[in-house]
C-alpha positions as protocol buffer text, in pm:
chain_id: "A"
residue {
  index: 1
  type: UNK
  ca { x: -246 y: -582 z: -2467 }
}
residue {
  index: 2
  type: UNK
  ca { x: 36 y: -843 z: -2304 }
}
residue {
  index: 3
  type: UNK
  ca { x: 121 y: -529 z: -2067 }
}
residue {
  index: 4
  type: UNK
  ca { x: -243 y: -547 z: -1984 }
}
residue {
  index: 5
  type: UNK
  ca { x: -282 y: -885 z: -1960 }
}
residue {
  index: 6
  type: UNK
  ca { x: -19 y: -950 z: -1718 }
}
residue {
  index: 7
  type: UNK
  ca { x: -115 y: -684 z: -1457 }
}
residue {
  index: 8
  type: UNK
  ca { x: -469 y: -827 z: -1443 }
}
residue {
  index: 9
  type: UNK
  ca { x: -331 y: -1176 z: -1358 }
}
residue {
  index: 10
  type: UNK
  ca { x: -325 y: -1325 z: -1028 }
}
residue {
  index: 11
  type: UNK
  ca { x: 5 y: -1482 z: -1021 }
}
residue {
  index: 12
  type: UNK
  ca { x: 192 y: -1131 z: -1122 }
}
residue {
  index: 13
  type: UNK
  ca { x: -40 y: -942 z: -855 }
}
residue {
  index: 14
  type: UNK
  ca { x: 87 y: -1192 z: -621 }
}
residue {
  index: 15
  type: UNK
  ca { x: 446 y: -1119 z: -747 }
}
residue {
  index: 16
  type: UNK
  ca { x: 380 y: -726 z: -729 }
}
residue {
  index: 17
  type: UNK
  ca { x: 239 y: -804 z: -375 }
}
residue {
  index: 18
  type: UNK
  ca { x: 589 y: -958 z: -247 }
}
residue {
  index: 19
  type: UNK
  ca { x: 744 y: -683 z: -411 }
}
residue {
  index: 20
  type: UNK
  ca { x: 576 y: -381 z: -235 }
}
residue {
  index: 21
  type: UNK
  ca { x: 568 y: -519 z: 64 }
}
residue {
  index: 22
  type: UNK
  ca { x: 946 y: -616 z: 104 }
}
residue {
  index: 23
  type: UNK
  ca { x: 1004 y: -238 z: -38 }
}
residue {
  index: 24
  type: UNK
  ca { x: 774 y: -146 z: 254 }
}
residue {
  index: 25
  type: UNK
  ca { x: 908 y: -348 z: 483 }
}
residue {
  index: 26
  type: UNK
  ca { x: 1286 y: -235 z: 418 }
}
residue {
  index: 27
  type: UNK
  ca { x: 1109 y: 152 z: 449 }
}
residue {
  index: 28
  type: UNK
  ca { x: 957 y: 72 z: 792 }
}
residue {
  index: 29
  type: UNK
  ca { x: 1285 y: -107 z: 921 }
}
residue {
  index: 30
  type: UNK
  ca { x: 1494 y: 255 z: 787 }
}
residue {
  index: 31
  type: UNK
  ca { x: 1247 y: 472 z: 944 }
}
residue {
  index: 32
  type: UNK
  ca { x: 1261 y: 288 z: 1318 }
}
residue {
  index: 33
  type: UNK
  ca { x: 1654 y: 322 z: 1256 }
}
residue {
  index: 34
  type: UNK
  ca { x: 1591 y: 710 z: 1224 }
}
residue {
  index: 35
  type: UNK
  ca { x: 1316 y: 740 z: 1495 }
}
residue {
  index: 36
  type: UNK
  ca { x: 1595 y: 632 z: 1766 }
}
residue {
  index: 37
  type: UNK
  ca { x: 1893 y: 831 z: 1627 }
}
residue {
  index: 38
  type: UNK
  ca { x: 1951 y: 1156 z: 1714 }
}
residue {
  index: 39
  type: UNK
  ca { x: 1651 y: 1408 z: 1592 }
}
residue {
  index: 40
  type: UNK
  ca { x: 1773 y: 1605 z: 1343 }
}
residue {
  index: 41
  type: UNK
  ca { x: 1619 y: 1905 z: 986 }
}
residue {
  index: 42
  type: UNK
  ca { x: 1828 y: 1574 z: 790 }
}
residue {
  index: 43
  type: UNK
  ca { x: 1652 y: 1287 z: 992 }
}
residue {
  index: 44
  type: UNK
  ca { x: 1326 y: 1427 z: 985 }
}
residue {
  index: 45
  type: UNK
  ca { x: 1401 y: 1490 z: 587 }
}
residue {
  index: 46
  type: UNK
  ca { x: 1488 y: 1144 z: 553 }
}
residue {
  index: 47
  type: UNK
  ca { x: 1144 y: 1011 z: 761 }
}
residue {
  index: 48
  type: UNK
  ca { x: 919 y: 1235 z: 570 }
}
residue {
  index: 49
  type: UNK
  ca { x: 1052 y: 1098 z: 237 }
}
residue {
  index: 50
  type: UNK
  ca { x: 1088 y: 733 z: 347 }
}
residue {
  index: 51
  type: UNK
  ca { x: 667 y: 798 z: 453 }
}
residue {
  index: 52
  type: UNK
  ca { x: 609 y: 957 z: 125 }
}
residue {
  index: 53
  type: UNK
  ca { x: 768 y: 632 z: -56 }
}
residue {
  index: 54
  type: UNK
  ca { x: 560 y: 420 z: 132 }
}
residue {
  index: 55
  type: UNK
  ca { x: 192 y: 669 z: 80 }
}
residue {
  index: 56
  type: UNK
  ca { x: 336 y: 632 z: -332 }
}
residue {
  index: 57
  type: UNK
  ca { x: 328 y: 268 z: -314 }
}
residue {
  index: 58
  type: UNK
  ca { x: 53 y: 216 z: -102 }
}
residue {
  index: 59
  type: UNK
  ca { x: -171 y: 466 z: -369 }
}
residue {
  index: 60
  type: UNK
  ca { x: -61 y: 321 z: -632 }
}
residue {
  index: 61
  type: UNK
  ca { x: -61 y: -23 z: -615 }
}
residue {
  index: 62
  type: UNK
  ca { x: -390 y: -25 z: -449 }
}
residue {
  index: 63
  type: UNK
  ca { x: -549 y: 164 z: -806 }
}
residue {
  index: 64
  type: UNK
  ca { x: -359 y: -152 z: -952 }
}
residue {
  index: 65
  type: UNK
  ca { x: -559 y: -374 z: -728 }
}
residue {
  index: 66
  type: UNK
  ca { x: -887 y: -204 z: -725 }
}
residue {
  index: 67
  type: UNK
  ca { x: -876 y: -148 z: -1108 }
}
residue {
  index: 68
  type: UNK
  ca { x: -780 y: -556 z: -1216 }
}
residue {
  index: 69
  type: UNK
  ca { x: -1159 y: -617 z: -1289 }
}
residue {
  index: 70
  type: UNK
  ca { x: -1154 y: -316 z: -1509 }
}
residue {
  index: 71
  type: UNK
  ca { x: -876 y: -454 z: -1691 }
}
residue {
  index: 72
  type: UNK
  ca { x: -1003 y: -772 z: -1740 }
}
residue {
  index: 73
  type: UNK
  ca { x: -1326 y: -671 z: -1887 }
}
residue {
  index: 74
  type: UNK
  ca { x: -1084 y: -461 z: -2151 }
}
residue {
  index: 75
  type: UNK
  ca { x: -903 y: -757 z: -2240 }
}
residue {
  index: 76
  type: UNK
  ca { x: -1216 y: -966 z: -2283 }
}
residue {
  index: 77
  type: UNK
  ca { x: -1399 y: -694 z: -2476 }
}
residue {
  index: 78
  type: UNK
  ca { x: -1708 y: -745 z: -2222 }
}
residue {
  index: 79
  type: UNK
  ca { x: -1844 y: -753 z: -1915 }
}
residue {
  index: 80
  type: UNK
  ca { x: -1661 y: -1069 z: -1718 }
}
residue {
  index: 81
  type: UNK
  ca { x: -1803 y: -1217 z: -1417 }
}
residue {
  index: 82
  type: UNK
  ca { x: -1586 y: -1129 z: -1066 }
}
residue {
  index: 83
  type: UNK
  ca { x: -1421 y: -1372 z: -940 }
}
residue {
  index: 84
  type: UNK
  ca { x: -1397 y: -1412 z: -555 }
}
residue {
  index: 85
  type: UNK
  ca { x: -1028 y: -1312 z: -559 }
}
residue {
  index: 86
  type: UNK
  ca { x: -1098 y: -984 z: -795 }
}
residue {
  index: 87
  type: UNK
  ca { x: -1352 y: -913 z: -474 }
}
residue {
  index: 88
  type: UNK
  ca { x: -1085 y: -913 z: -221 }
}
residue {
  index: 89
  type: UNK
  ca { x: -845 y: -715 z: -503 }
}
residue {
  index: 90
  type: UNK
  ca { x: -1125 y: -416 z: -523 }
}
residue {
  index: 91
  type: UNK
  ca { x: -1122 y: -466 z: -144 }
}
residue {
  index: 92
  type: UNK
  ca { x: -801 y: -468 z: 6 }
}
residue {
  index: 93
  type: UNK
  ca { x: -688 y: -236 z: -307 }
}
residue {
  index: 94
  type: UNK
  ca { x: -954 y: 57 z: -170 }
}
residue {
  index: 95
  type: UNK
  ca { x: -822 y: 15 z: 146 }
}
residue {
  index: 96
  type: UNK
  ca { x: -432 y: 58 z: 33 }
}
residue {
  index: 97
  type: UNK
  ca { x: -523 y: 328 z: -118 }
}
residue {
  index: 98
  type: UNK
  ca { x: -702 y: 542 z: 128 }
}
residue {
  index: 99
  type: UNK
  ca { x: -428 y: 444 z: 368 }
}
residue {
  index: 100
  type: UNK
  ca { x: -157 y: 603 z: 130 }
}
residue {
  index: 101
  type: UNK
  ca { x: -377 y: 949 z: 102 }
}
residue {
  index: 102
  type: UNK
  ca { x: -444 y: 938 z: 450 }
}
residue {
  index: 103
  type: UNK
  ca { x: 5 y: 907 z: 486 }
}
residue {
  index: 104
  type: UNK
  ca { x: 6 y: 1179 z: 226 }
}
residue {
  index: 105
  type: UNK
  ca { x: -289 y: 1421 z: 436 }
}
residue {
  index: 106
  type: UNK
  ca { x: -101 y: 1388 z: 744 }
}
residue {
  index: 107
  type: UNK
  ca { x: 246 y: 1466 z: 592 }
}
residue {
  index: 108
  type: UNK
  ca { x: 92 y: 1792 z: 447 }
}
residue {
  index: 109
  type: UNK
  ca { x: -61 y: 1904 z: 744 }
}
residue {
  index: 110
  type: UNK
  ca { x: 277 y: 1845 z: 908 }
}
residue {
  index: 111
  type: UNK
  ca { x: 440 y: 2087 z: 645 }
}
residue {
  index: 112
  type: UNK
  ca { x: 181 y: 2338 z: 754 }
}
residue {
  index: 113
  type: UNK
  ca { x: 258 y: 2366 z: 1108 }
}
residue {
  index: 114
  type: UNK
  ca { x: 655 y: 2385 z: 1049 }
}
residue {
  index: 115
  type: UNK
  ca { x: 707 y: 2198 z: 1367 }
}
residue {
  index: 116
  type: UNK
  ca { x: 1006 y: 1927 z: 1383 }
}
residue {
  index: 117
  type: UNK
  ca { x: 852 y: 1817 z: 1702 }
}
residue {
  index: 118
  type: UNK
  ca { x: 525 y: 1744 z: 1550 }
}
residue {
  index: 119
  type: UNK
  ca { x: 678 y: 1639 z: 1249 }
}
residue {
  index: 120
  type: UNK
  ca { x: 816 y: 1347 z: 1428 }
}
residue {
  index: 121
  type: UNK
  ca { x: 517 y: 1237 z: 1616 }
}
residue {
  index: 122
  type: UNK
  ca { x: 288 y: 1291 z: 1361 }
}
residue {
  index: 123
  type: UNK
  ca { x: 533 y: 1005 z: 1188 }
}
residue {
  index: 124
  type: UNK
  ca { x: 543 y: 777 z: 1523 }
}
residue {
  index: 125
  type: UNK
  ca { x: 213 y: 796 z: 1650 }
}
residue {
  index: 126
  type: UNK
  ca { x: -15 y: 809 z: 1308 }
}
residue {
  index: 127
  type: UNK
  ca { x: 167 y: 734 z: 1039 }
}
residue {
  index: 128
  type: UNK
  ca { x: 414 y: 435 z: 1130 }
}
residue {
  index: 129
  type: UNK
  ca { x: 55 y: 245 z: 1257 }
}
residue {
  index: 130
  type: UNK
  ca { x: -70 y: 271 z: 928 }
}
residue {
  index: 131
  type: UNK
  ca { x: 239 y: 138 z: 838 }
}
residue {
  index: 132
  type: UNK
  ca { x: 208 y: -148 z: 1013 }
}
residue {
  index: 133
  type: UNK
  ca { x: -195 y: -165 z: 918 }
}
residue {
  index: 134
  type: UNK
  ca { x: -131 y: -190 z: 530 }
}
residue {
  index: 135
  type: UNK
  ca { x: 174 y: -447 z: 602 }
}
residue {
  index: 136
  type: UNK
  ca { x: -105 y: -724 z: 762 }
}
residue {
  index: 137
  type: UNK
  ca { x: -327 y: -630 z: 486 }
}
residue {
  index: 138
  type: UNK
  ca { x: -37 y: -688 z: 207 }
}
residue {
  index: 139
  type: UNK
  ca { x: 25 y: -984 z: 387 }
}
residue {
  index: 140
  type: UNK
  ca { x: -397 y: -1104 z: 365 }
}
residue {
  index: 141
  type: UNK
  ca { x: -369 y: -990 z: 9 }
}
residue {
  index: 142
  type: UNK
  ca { x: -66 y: -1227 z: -60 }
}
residue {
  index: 143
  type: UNK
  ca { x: -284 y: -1494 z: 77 }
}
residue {
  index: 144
  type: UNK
  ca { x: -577 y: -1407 z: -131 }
}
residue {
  index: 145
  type: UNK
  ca { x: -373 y: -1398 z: -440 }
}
residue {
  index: 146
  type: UNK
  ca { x: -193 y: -1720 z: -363 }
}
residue {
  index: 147
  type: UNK
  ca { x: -547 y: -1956 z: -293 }
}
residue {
  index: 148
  type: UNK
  ca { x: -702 y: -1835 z: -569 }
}
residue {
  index: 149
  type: UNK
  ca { x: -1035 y: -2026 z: -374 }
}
residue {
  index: 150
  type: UNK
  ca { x: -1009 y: -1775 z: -73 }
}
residue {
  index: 151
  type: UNK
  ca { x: -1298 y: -1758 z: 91 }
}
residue {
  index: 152
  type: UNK
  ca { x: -1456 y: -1337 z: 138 }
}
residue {
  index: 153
  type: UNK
  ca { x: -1528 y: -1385 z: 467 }
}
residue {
  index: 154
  type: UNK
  ca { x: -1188 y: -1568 z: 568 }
}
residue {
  index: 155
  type: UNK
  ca { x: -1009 y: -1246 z: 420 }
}
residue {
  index: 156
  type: UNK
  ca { x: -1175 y: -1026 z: 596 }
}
């Protein structure tokens, strides 16, 4: 129940947010290193899997966020009222994670066409602007979490 406790609060959601994102971050920075080396079978091995990091964290800590008002009825035993913060959690948490299955959809369809060339642009031109689409939203949702007053239509 502490386990459960502590993932619905705001303060270790805002902890968990720094986290990811400076895990993301460090991803994005390795992957720019390897889109302007030399293409290679190993660079485009290391992309992919630096992408599929990022799609893992960006699934699965947006079911964390989308799922903290579902933990905090469980701990209370009953239905508690949302707060304005748990609003932008479901939010920004849906959004996180349909931006890590739409990583993981284009990474399949890459492995389908068996194309190093596409491979590579698939990861420049779609994927890395996700990237960069969930990194402002982590940083909104590090905002949110910090002013626990955030305003819905601010956030957005």
């Amino acid at each position: 129940m502490l386990f459960t406790k502590l993932l619905a609060n705001r303060l270790f959601l805002l902890f968990i947010s720094l986290v990811v994102t400076g895990i993301i971050g460090t991803l994005m920075v390795h992957e720019l290193e390897l889109m302007f080396s030399e293409l290679s079978h190993e660079t485009l091995a290391q992309l992919k899997e630096d992408e599929e990091g990022i799609a893992i964290l960006l699934v699965g800590f947006g079911v964390l966020l989308e799922g903290r008002h579902i933990l905090q009825n469980w701990i209370a035993g009953h239905e508690v009222e949302a707060t304005e913060t748990t609003h932008l959690c479901e939010y920004y948490g849906f959004i996180l994670l349909a931006l890590g299955l739409f990583i993981e959809i284009f990474d399949q369809i890459t492995n389908l066409i068996h194309s190093p060339l596409v491979v590579f642009w698939t990861e420049v031109l779609v994927n890395y602007p996700i990237n960069l689409y969930a990194m402002f939203l982590l940083f909104k949702i590090i905002v949110a979490l910090a002013n626990p007053r955030a305003d819905a239509k601010l956030a957005h």
